[in-house]
Every structure is written in C-alpha cells, then in structure tokens.
Backbone as CSV, one residue per row, in Angstrom:
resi,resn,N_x,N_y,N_z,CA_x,CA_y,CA_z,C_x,C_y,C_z
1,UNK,-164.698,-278.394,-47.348,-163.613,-278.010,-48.215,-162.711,-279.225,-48.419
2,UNK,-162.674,-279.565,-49.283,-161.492,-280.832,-50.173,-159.644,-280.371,-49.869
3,UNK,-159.328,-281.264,-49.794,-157.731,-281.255,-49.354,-157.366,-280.193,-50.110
4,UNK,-157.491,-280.492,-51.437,-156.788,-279.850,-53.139,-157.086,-278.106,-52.366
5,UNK,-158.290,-277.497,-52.446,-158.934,-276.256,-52.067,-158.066,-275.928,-50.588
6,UNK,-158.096,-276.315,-49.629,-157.378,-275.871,-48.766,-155.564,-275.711,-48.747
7,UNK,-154.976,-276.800,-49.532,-153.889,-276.578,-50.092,-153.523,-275.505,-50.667
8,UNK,-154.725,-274.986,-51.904,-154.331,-274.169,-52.402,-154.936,-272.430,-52.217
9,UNK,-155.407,-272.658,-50.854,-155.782,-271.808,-50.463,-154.357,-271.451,-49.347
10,UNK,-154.000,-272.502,-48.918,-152.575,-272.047,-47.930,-151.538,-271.308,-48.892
11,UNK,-151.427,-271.820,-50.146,-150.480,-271.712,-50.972,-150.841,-269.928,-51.456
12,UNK,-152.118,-269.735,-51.501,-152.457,-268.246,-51.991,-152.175,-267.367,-50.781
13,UNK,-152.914,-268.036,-49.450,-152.037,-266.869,-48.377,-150.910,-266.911,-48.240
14,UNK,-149.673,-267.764,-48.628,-148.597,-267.324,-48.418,-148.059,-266.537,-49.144
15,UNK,-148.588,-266.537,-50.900,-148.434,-265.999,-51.538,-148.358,-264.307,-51.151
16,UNK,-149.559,-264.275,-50.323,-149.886,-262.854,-50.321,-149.620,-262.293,-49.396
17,UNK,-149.043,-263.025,-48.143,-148.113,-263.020,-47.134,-146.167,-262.409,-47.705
18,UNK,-146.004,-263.105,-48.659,-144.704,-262.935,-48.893,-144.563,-262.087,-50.256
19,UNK,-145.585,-261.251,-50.690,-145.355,-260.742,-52.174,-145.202,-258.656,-51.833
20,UNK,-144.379,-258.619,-52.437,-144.208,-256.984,-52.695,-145.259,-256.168,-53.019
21,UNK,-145.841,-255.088,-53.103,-146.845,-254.156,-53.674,-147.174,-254.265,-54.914
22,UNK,-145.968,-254.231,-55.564,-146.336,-254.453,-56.910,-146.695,-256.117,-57.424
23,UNK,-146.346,-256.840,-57.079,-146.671,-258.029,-56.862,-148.572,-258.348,-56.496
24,UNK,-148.646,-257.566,-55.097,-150.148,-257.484,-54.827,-150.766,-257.039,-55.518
25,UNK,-150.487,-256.426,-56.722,-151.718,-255.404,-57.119,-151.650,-256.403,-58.386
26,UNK,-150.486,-256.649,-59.093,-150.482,-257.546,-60.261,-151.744,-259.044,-59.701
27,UNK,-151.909,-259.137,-58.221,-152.596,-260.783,-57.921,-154.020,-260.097,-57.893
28,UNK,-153.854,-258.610,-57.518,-155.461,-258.093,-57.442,-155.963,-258.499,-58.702
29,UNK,-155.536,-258.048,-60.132,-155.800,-257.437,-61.630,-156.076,-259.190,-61.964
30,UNK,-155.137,-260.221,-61.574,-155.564,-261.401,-61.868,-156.683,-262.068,-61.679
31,UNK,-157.145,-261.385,-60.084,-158.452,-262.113,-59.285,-159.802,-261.177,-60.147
32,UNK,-159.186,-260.183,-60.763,-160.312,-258.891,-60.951,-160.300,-259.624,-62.252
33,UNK,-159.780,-260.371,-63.190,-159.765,-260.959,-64.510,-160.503,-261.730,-64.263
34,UNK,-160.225,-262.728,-63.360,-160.781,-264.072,-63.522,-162.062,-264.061,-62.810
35,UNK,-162.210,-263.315,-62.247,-164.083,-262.787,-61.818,-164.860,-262.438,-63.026
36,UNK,-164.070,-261.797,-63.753,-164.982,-261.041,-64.953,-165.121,-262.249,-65.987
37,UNK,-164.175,-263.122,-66.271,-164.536,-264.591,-66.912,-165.297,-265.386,-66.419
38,UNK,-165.381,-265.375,-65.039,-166.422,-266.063,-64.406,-168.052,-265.909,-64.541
39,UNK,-168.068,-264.627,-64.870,-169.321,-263.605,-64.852,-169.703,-263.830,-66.307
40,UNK,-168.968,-263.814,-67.474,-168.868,-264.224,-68.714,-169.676,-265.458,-68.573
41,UNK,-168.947,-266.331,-68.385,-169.415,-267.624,-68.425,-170.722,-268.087,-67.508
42,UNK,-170.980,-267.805,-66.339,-172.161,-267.491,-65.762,-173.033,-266.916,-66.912
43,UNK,-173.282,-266.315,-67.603,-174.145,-265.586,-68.614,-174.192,-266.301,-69.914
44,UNK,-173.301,-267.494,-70.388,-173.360,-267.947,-71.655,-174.005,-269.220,-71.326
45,UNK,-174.281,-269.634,-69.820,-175.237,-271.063,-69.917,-175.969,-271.029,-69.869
46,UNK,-176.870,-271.949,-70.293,-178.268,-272.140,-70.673,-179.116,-273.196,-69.384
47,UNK,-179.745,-272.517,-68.454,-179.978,-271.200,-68.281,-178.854,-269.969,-67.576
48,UNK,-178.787,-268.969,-68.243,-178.125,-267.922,-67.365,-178.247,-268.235,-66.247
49,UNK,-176.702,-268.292,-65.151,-176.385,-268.045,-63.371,-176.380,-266.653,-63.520
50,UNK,-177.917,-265.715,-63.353,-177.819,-264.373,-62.545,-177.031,-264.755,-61.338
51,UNK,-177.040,-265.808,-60.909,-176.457,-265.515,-59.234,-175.000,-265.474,-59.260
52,UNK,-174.504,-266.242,-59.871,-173.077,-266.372,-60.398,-172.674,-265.044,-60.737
53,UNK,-173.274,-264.903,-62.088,-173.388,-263.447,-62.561,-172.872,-262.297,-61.309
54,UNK,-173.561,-262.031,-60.723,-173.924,-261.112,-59.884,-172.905,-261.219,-58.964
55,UNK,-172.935,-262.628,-58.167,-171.567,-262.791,-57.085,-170.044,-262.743,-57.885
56,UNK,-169.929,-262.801,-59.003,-168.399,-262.736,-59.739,-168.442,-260.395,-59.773
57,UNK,-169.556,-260.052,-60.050,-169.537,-258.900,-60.492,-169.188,-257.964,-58.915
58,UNK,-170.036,-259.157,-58.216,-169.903,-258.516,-56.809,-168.281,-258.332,-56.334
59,UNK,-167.695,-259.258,-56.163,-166.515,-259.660,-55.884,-165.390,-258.944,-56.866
60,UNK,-165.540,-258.744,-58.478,-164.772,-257.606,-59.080,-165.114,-256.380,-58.414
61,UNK,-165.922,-255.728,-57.893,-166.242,-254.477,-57.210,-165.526,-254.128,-56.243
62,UNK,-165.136,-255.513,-55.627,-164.517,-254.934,-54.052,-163.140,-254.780,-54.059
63,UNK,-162.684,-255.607,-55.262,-161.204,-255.709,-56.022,-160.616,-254.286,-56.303
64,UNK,-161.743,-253.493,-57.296,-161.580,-252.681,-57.914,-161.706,-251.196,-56.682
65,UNK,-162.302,-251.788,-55.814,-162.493,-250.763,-54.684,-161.034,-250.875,-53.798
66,UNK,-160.648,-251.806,-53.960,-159.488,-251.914,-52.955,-158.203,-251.655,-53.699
67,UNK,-157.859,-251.777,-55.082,-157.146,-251.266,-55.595,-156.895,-249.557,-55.645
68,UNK,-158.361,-248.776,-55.916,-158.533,-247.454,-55.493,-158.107,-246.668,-54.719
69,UNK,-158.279,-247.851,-53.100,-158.342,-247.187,-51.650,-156.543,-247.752,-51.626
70,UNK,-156.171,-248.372,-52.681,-154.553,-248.535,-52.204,-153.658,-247.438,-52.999
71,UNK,-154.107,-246.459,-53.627,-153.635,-245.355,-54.749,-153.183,-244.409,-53.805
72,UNK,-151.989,-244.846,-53.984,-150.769,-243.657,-52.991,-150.939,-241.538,-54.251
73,UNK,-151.704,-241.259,-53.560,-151.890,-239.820,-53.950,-150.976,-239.309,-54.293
74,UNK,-149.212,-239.508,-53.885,-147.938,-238.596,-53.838,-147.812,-238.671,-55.625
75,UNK,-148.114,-240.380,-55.987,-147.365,-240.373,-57.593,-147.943,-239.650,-58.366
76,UNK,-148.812,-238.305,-58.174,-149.534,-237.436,-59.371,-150.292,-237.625,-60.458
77,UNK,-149.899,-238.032,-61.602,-150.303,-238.051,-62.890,-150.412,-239.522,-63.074
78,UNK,-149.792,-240.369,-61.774,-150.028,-241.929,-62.108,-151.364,-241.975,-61.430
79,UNK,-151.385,-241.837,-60.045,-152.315,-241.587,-59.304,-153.576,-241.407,-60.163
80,UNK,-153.691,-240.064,-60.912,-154.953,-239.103,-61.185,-155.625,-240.453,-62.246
81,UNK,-154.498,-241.074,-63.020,-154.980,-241.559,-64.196,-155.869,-243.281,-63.761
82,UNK,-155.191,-243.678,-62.514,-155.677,-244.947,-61.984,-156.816,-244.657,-61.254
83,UNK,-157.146,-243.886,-60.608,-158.313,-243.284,-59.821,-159.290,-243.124,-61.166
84,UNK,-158.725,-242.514,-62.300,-159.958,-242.796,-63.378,-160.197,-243.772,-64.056
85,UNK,-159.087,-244.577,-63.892,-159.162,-246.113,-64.996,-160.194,-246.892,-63.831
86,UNK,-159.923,-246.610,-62.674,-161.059,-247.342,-61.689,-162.199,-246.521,-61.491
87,UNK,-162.731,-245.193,-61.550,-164.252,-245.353,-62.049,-164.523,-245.776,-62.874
88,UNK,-163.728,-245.661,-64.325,-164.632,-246.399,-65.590,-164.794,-247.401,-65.197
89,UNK,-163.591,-248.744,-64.511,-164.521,-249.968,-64.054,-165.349,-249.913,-63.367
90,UNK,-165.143,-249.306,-62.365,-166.950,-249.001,-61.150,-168.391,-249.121,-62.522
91,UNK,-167.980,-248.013,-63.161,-168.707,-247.673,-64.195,-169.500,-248.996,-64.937
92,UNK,-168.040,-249.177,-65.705,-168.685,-250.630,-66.265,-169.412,-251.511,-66.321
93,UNK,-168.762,-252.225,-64.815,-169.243,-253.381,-63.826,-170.792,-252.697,-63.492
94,UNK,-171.056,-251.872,-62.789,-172.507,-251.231,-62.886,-173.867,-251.732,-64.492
95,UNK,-172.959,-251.163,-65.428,-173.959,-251.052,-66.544,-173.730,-252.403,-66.877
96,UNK,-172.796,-253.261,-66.640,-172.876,-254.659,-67.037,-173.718,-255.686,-66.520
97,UNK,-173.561,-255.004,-65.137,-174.848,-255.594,-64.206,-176.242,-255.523,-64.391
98,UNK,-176.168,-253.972,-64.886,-177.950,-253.566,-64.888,-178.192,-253.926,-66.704
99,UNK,-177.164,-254.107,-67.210,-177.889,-254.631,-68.999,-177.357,-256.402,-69.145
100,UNK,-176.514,-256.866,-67.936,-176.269,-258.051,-68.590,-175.434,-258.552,-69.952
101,UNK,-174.570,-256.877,-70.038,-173.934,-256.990,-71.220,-172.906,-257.633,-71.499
102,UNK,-172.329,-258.250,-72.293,-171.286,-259.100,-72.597,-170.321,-258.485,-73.050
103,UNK,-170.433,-257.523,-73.958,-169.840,-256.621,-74.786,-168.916,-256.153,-74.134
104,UNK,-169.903,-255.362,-72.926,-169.022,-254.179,-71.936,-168.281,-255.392,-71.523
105,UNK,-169.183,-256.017,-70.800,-167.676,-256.982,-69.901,-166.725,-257.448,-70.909
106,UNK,-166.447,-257.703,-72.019,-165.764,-258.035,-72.608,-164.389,-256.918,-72.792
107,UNK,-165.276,-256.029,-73.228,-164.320,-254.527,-73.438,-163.141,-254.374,-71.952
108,UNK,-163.835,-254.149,-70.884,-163.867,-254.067,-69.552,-162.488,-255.069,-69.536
109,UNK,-162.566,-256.531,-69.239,-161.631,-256.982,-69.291,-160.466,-256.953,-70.209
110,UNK,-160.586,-257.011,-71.755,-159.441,-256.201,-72.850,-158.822,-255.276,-71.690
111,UNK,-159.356,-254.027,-71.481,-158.709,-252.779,-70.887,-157.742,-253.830,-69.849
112,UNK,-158.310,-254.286,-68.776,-157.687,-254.928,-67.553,-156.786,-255.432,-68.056
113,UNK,-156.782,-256.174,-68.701,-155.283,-257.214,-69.406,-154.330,-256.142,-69.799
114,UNK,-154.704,-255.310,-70.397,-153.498,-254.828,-71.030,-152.752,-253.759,-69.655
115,UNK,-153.378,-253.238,-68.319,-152.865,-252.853,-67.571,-152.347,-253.611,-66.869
116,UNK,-152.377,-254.901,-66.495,-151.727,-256.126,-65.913,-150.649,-256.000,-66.500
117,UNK,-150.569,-256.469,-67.899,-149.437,-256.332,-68.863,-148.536,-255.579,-68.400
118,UNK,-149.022,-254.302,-68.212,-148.085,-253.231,-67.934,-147.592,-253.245,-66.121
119,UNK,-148.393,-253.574,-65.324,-148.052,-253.858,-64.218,-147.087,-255.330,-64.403
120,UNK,-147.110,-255.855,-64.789,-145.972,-257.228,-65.360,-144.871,-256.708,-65.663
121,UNK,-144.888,-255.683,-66.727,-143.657,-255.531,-67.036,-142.926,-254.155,-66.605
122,UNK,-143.397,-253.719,-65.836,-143.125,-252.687,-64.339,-142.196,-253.351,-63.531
123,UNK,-142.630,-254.980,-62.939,-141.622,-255.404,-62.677,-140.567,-256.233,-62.545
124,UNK,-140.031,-255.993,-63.987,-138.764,-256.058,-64.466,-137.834,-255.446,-64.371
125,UNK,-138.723,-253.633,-64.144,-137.559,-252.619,-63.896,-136.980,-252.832,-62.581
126,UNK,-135.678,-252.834,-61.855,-135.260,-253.025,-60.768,-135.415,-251.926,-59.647
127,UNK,-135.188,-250.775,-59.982,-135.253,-249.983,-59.232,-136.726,-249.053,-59.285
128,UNK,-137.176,-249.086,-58.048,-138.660,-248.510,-57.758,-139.142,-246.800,-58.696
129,UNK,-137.900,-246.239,-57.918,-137.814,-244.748,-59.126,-137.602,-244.850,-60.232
130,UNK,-137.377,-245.773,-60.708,-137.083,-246.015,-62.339,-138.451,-246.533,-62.742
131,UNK,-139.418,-247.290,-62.177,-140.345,-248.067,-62.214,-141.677,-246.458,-62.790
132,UNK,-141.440,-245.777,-61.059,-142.037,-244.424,-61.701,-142.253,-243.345,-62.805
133,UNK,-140.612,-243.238,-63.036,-140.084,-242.848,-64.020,-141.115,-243.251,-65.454
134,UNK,-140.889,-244.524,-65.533,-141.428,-245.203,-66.213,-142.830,-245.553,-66.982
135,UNK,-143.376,-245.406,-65.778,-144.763,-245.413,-65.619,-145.345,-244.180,-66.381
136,UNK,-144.729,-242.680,-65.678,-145.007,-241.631,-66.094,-144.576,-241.219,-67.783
137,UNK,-143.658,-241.679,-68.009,-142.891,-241.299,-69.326,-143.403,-242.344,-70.733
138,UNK,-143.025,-243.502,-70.312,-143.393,-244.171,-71.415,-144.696,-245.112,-71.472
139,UNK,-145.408,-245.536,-70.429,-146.662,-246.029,-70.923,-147.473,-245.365,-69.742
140,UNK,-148.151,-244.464,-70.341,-149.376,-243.432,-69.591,-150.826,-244.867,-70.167
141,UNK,-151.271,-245.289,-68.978,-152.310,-245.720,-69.133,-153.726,-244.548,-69.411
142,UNK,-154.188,-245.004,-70.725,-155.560,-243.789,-70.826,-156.616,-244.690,-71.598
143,UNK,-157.455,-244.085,-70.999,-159.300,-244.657,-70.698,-159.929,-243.689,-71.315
144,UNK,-160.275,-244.603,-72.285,-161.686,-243.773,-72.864,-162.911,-244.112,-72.271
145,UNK,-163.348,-242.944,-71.509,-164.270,-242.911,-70.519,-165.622,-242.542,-70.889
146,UNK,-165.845,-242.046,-71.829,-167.054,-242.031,-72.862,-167.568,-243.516,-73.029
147,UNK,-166.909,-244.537,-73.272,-167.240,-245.829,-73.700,-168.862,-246.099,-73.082
C-alpha cells in the first residue's frame, strides 16, 4: 500500500469514526455510487473486467445489505418505503449481474443519486423530528418496482 492510499484510508476512518447517522448513510449511498461506476466501467473495456464487474457488484450488495439491516422499524412509512427501495436494488444488482446490463445499472444508479440528494438535503434540516417530519410529508421516496 502507497503512502497516498493509507493516508487516505486514515482520513476515511476518521471520517467514519466522527460522522452522525445521517452522515453514515449519505457515505454508504456514495460508496454504493461509486461501485456501480466502477462496475460500469469494468464492462465498457475492451476486453470486459467480469472480475471487476462482479467484485464492484459484489461490494454494492453488502452496502445495500447494510443499509437495510440499519432501517430503524419505529419510522413506519419511511421505514416500509426504504426496505423496498432496497429490494429493488438487491433486485437490480442481481439481474445486472446475470444479463451484464448497462441499462439496469444505469437506471439503478439515476434512482441512487436522487435518494442521496435527498439524504443531502435532510441534512440541512436542524432538528431530527423535523428531518422526519420531512421525510414523511414532503419527499416520499417511491420505486417503481416493476422496472
């Protein structure tokens, strides 16, 4: 490992050492982005990195699994709707794997960005119950799960 890589590997655990919940989940959605670009790009060289491929798809899985297993049950209707926005990715990531599709992954990530977005600007609101409030009232994240 090179100086630069371990530097900025200290710099990410502290990060994740010193960051709030909402904070963590906004660094999850980043790492879960930039896997799925990785996986992209693994697939547009000539020759295709299946292995790349596969280890970026691998590694969005466990993201998307750990975001799941962090879904506090009490918030209801936020809860119900993130537990489904994360099978459709389970979903996805699956059929992207077994067709190699670009499309889906493409789609797949669109969706992700724009819930980052919204986890971004979640926190701005100051107060946590307002944050809820929020969440529930004015931007209901919804998945078209047919896709």
């Amino acid at each position: 490992m090179n100086k630069f890589s371990e530097t900025s590997d200290q710099y990410r655990q502290i990060q994740i050492e010193t960051s709030s919940s909402l904070d963590l989940v906004i660094l999850a959605y980043e790492a879960l982005i930039r896997n799925l670009y990785q996986a992209l790009e693994a697939l547009s060289t000539n020759p295709a990195s299946h292995d790349v491929f596969n280890e970026s798809l691998s590694k969005s899985q466990q993201i998307v699994s750990a975001l799941d297993d962090g879904i506090d049950d009490s918030q209801g209707e936020l809860a119900s709707t993130l537990a489904d926005l994360y099978q459709f990715a389970r979903a996805k990531l699956i059929e992207s794997n077994m067709d190699k599709d670009v499309e889906k992954l493409k789609a797949l990530i669109a969706t992700l960005e724009q819930v980052k977005v919204f986890w971004e600007d979640s926190r701005a609101i100051p107060d946590e119950d307002m944050v809820n409030e929020s969440i529930q009232s004015e931007k209901k994240v919804t998945v078209d799960i047919a896709r």
